[in-house]
PAPAFI-620229 format. One record per atom (N, C-alpha, C): residue in one letter; x, y, z. Coordinates in pm, whole numbers, plus 50000, padded with zeros to 5 digits. Last residue first. Layout:
AXYZ
...
# end
This chain:
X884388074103491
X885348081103496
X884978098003479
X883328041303503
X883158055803465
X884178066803515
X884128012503498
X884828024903569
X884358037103502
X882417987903492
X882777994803388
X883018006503487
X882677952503663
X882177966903620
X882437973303551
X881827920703736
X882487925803639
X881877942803629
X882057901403991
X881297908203951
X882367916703862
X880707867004199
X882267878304120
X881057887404026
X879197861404496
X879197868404390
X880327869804246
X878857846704796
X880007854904716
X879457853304577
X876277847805028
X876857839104921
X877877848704826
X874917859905250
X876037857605207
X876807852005156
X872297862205190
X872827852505302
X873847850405285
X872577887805113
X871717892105218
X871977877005299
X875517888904848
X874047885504880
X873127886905049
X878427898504787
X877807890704902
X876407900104897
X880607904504555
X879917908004647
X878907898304710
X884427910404444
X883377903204431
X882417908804564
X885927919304095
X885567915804267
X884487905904291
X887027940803857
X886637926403900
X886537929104056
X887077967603672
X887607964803767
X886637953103798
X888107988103345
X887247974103404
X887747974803550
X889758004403201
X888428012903237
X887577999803299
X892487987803266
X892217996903179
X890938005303284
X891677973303576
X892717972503443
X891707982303323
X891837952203871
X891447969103795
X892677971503673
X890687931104072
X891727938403978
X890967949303929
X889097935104382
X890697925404347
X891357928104221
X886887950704562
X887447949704467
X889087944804462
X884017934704749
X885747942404743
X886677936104634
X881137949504827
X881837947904720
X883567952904823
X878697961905011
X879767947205019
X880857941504940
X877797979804806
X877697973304969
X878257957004951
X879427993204558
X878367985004619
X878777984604720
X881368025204595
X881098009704514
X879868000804594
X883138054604495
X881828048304601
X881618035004505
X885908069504424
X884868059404402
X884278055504491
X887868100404343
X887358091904495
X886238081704386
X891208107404242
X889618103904219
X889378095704327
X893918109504272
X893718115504149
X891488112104152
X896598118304527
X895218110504504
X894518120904384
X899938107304455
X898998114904422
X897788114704416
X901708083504430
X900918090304566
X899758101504573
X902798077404215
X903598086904260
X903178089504430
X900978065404076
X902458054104118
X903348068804221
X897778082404228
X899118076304074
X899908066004143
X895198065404356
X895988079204357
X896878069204271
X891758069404463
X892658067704412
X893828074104411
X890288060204755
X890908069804753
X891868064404605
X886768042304840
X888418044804770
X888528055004731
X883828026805012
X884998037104915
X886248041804920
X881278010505055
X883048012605051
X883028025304963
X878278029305233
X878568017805125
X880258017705093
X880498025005473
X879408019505399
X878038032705324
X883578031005592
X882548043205499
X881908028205467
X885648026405746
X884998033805851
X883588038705717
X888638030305517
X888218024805661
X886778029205697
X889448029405175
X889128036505325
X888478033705442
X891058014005005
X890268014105073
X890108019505140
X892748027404733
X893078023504881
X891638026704912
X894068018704421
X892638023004454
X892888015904666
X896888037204245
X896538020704364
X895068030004429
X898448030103936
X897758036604044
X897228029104130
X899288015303718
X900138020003819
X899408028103906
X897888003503564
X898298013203532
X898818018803640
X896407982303673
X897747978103588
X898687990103524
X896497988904022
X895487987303889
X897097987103763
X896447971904312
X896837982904228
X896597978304100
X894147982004623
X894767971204525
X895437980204433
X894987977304982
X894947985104838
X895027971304738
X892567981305290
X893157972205149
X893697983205040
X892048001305476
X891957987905515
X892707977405384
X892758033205630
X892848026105481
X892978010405553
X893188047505875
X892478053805733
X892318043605628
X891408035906166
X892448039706062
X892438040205912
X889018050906359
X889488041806209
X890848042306144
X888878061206637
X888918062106476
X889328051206432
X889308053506893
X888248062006880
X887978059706750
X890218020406916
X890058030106876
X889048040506852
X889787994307138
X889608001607061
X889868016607057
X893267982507274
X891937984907311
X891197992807149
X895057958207376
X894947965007217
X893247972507259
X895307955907653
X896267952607598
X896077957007423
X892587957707717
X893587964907779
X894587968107714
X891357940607614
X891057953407551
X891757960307639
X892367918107757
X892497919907604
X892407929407560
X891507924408011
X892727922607927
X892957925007844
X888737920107939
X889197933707968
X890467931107986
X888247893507881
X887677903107791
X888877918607825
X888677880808112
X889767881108029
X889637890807893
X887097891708287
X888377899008312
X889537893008222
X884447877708191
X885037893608186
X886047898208172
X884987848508035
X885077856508140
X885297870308119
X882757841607753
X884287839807773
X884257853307918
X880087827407670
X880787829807799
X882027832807868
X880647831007396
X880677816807446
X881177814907609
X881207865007335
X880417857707301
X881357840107418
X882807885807395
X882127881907481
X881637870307460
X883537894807149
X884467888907246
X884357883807335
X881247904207069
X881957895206961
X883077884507097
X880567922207227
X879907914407248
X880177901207164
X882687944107169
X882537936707273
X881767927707273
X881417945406879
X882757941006909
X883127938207030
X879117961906935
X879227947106867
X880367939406863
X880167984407028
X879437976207162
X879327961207015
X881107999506843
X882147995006981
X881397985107021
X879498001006701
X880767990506618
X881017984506717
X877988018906817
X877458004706763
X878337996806732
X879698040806841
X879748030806943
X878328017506966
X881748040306586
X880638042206635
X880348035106770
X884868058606504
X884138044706538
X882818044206587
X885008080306269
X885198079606377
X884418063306434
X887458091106060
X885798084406084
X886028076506199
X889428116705946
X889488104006035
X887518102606024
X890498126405625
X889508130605715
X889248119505813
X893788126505479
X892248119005484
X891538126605595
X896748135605303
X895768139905400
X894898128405379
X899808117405275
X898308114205178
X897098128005310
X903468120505214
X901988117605314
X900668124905259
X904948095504971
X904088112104947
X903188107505119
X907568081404756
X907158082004889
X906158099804911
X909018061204545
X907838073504524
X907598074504688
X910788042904536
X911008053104412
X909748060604423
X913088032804727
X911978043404750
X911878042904609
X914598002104632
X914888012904624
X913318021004674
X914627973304672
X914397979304765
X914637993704780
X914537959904433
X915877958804497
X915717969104627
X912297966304303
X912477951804362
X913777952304411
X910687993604472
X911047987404369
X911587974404424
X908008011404656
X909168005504701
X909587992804559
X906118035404740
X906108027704631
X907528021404644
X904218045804998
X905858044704960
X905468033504849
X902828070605156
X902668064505104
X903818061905017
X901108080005510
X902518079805404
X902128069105354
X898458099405642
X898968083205631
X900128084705509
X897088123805857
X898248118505708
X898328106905751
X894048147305915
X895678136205963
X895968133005834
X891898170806053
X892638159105903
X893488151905921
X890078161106343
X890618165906278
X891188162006137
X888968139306530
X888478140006341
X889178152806310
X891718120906658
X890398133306678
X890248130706506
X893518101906638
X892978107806760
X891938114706808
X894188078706383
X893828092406415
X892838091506570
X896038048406351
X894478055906361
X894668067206436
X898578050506101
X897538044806263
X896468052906344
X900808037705843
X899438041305898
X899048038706017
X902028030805536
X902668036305713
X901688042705741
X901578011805297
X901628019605360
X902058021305507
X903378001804956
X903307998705097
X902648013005187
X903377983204684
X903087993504767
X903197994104880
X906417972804501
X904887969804585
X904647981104682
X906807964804114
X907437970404279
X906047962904398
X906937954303923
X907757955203917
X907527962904021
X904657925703829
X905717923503907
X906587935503947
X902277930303746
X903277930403630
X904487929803699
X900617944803968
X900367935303925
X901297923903781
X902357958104256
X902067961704134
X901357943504024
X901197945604585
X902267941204464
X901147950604324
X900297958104881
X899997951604743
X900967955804618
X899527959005233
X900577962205131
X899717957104981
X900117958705528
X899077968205463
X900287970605347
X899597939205797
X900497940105677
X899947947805589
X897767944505958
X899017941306006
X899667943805937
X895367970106000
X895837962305892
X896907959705972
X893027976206297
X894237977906222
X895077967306126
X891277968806350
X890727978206256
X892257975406222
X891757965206700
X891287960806639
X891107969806501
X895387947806770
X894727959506725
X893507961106633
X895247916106872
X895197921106744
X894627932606757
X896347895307085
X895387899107052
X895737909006935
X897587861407239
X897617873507193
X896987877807126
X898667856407575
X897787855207465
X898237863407394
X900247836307856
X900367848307743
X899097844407685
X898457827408157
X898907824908053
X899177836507907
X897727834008423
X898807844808354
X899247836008227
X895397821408462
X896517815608497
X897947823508473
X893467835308175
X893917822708321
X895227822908328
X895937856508047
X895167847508069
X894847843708205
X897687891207980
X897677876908020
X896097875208096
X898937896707611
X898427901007745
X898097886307816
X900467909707341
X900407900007444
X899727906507540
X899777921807019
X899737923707164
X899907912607258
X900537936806701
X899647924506776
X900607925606895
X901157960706602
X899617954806617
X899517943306693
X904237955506602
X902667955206723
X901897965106727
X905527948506366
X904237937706438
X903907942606538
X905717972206082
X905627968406221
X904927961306311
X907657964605783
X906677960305873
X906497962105999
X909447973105529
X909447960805622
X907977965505692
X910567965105193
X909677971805302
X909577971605390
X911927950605050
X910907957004978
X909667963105058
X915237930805023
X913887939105110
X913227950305100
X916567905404820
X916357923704890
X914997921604970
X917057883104801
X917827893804716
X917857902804789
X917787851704912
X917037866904984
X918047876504857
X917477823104776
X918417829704764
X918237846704848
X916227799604648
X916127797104781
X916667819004836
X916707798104344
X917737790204484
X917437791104604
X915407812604231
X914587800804265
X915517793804369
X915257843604460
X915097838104342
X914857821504389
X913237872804695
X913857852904661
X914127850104510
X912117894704869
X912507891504724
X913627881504741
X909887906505144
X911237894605064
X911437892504947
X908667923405348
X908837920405226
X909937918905176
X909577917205720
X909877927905580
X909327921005479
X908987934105975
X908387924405925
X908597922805816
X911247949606265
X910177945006126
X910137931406086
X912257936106520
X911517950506493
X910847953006397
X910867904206606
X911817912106544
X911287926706546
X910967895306982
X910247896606838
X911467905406733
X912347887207209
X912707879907119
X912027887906985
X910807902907391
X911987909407358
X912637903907245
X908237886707444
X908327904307358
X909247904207313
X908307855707436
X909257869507538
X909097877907421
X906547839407313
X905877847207489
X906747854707523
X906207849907029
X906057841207149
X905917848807227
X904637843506657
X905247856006757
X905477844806924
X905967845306354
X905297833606481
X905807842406611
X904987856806064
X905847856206201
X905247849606279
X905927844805736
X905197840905834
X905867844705987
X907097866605522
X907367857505622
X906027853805742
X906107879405226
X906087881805341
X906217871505430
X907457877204909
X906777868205023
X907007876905091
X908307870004575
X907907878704632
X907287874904781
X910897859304260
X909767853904404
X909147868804520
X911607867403951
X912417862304106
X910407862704165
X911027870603731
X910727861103744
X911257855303888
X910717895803663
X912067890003635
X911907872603696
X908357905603766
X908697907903624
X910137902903593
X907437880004060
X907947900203960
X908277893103835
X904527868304175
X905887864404062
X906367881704030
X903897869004500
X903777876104352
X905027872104319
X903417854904696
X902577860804712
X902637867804573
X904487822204823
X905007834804741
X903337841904653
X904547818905122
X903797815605023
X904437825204916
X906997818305446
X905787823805376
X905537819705191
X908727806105672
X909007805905503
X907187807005479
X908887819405964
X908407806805894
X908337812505745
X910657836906238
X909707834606061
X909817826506051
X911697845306479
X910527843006480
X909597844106310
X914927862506314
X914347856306474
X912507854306455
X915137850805986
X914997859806066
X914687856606194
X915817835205749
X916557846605797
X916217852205876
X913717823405560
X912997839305588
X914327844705679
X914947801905308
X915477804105461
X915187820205456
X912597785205092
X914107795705118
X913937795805283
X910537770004786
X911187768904945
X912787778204969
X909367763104612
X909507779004621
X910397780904753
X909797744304341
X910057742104462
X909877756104472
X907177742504061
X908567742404102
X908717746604259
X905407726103806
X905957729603914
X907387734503959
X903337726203498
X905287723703550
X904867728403703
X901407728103324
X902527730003267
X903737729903343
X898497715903182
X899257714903301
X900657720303223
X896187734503095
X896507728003036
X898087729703157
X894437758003083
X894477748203124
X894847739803153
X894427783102885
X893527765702868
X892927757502961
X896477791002995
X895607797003035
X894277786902999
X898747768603145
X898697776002999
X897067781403034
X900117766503480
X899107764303386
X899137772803242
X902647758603755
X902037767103615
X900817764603520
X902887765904075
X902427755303960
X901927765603849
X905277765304328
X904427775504231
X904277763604146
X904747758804658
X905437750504535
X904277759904450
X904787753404955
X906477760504911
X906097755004794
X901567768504924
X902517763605017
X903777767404971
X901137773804621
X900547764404672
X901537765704811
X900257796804312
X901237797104472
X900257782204624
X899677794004012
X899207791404163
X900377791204261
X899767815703694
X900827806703818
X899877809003947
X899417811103411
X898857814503519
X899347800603629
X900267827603092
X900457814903175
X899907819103331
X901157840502922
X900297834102851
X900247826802926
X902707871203140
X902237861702964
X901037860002946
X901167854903398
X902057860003393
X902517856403220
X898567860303681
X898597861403506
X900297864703502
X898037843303986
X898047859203920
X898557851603731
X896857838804323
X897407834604189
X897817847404123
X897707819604650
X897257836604578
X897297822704420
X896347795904731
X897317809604848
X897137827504777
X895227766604780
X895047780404696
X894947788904791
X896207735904885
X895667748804926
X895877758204823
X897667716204733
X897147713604916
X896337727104927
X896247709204396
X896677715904555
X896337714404654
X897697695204108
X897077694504229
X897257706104358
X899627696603900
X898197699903844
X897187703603944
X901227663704043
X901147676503968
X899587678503927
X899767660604352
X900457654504255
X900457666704159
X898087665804640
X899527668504654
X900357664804506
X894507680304629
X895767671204657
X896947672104616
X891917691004489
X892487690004581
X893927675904539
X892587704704178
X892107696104246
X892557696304330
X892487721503826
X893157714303933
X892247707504040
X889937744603695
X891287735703705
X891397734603830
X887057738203455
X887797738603628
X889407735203579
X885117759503238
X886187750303276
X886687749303389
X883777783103153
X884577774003048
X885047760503095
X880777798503224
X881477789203280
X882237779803162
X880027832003096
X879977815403086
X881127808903142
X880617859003192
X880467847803257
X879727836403214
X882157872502945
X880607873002992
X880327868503086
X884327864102959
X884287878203017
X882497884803027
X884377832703121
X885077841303019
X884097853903066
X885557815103396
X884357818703331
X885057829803237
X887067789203604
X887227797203478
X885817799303401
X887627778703903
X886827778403783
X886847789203716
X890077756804042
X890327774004025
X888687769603862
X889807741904387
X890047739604215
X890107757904190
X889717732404652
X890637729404603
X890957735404428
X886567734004739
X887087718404648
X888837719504554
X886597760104893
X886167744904927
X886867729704840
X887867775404730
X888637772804854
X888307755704923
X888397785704413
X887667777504533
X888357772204602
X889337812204216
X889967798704340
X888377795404405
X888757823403903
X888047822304031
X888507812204109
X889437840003604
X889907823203726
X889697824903860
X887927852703407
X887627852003488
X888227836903518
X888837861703058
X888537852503109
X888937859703281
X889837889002916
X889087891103019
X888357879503077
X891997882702766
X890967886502690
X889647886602788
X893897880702960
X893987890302847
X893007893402789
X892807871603270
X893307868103132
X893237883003030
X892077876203620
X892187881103466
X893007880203371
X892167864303937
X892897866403817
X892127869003707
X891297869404280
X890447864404152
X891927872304028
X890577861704619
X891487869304521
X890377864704405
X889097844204814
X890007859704872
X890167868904735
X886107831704824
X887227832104756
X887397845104753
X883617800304907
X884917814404961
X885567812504870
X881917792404621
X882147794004802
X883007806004781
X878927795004365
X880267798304418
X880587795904613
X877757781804109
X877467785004239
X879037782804322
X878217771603867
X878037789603895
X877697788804030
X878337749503846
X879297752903783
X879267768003840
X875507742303966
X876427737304010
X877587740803973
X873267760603975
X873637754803874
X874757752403900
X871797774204205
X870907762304122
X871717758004035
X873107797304270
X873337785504362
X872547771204324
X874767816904089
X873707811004107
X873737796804175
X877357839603941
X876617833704094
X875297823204087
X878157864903866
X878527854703809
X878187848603940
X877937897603667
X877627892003783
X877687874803754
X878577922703460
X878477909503478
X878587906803612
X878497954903510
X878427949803350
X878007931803362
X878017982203698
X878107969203736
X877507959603579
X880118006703729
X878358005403666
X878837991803595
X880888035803902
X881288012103891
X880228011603861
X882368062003894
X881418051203924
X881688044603909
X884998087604042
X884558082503947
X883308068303982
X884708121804099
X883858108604145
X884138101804051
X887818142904125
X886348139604083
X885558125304131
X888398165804403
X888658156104330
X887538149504293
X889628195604569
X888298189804528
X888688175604432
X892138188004820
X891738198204666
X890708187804628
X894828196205018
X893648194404995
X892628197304903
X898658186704908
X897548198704997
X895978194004944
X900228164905022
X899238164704913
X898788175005004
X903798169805021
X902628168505082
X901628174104976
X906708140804941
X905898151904880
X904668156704996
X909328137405122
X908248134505102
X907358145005071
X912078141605172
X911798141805057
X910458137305033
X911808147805429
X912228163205378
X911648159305212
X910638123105594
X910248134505586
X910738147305495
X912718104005522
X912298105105444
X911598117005439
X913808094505818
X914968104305723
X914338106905565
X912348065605895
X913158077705895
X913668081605768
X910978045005787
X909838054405896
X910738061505968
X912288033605564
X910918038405574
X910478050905633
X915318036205430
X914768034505531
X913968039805543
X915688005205206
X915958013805209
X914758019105393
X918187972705272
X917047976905268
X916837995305229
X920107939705229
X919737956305243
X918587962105187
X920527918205377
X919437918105301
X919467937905351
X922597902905505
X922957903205408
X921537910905353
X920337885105733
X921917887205720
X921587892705592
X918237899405982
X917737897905851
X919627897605751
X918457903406237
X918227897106211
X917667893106061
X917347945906185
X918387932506273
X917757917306230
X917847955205849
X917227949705944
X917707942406080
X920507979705758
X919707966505722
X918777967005853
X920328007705511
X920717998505628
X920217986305646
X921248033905288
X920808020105308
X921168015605449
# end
């Protein structure tokens, strides 16, 4: 064990040393296809209950009710496992039942908890208002802001990644970024991973003003909570040099910050196109923004030949985590166990990104030709 600098009292285990001897390697081996043969679709922009805005996440009830966040009006709408529309909850604003913002949610029991800012709110799956509570703690660290609690664990302690606020002296940043385990006192139990922030870059402006820019493709925080609270995934990843094969590590990390699975994963790199390249300059380019601040910027995080291997995981209630792979339209995922083990590849719609996965079902959602969001219910062939 060691700790973090700037992190008091919060022991950790250590990632991106001294793990190589006990890390399993996946040698290369044919693996099966599994499908997504698409069962419910939930969308229509003529019927005011089914016409959907933005929305990051999505929760599942026991009996396969659908709680869909809206971002626009503040509320969470509930459709059951056919998609009939049952019901809204909550509302914009600050009183019980209410939110300043929808951050995450998730199923816990018979009860479904919103993460609002510093305040978890409970609901009976009905609906039916059932309590708040303060989520507020001290992140402990040079350059954090008290982050959202991102997952209830199975003991009912708190789960967050810190908000970093990065500045203008490099030297001030921290070396990680860690996943936080909090009870309700406010209290840092442990550290459940940590994080490396540069990906993100300073470079200078008019005037040598700092900025800062963002490795492009590259995940900052490349993580996801078991869904039943009891660890979180984490990967250690950066884009490949050549299309040769390469490795990305993969660490299943418990709530007191123990390893309990760490394996490096082979993938095949994909390589960036230089349609991507030239739409992404011209992204940066766009509103007459000066050349030579363009070429700063891509000085300072430039593109990648490749992709880095994996953009999202999610993890399925059975302990396996479906990882996105970078660089493939139509998407596709690399499954693999609680162990690391990739056990099946899936190809999924165009545009589809998938948020749960439980038994032989997986939920998400997809975008229409004018890009209206979708949720969508499938059946996992296997």
């Amino acid at each position: 064990m060691t700790r973090i600098p700037g992190i008091t009292g919060a022991p950790i285990s250590v990632l991106a040393v001294g793990l190589s001897a006990a890390c399993a390697r996946t040698p290369p081996a044919a693996m099966p296809e599994w499908a997504l043969r698409q069962e419910v679709r939930i969308g229509d922009e003529g019927a005011p209950e089914y016409a959907l805005t933005e929305f990051g996440e999505l929760a599942v009830g026991p009996d396969g009710a659908m709680f869909v966040p809206q971002l626009a009006d503040a509320s969470i709408r509930v459709f059951d496992r056919d998609g009939t529309y049952l019901r809204s909850i909550g509302r914009r604003g600050e009183g019980p039942g209410e939110f300043a913002a929808l951050l995450r949610m998730g199923i816990r029991g018979d009860s479904l908890w919103v993460s609002d800012r510093s305040r978890l709110t409970w609901f009976s799956l009905d609906g039916s208002y059932l309590g708040s509570e303060s989520t507020t703690y001290d992140p402990q660290g040079p350059r954090f802001a008290p982050g959202p609690v991102l997952q209830v664990m199975a003991d009912g302690t708190f789960a967050t990644v810190p908000i970093f606020m990065p500045s203008v002296d490099r030297d001030t940043w921290p070396t990680g970024v860690p996943v936080q385990r909090y009870d309700t006192t406010g209290a840092i139990l442990a550290v459940m991973g940590v994080f490396d922030p540069s990906p993100i870059r300073l470079f200078l402006g008019p005037g040598d003003r700092p900025l800062l820019a963002m490795l492009p493709f590259q995940p900052l925080f490349l993580h996801a909570f078991d869904p039943a609270g009891r660890w979180v995934v984490v990967l250690d990843e950066a884009a490949a040099t050549s299309d040769a094969p390469s490795t990305f590590r993969f660490f299943r990390i418990g709530p007191d910050g123990d390893t309990l699975a760490a394996r490096d994963i082979r993938y095949t790199p994909v390589a960036v196109p230089e349609t991507v390249h030239d739409s992404l300059i011209a992204a940066l380019s766009e509103g007459a923004t000066p050349r030579d601040l363009v070429s700063a910027r891509l000085r300072a995080a430039p593109i990648p030949g490749f992709y880095p291997p994996i953009t999202r995981i999610v993890v399925a209630d059975d302990g396996s985590a479906w990882l996105e792979l970078q660089g493939h339209s139509p998407p596709r995922w690399l499954v693999v166990d609680s162990t690391g083990t990739p056990i099946a590849h899936v190809v999924g719609d165009p545009s589809l990104r998938l948020m749960v996965i439980r038994n032989d079902e997986a939920w998400g959602s997809v975008r229409n030709e004018l890009d209206v969001p979708f949720v969508v219910r499938y059946r996992i062939q296997r």
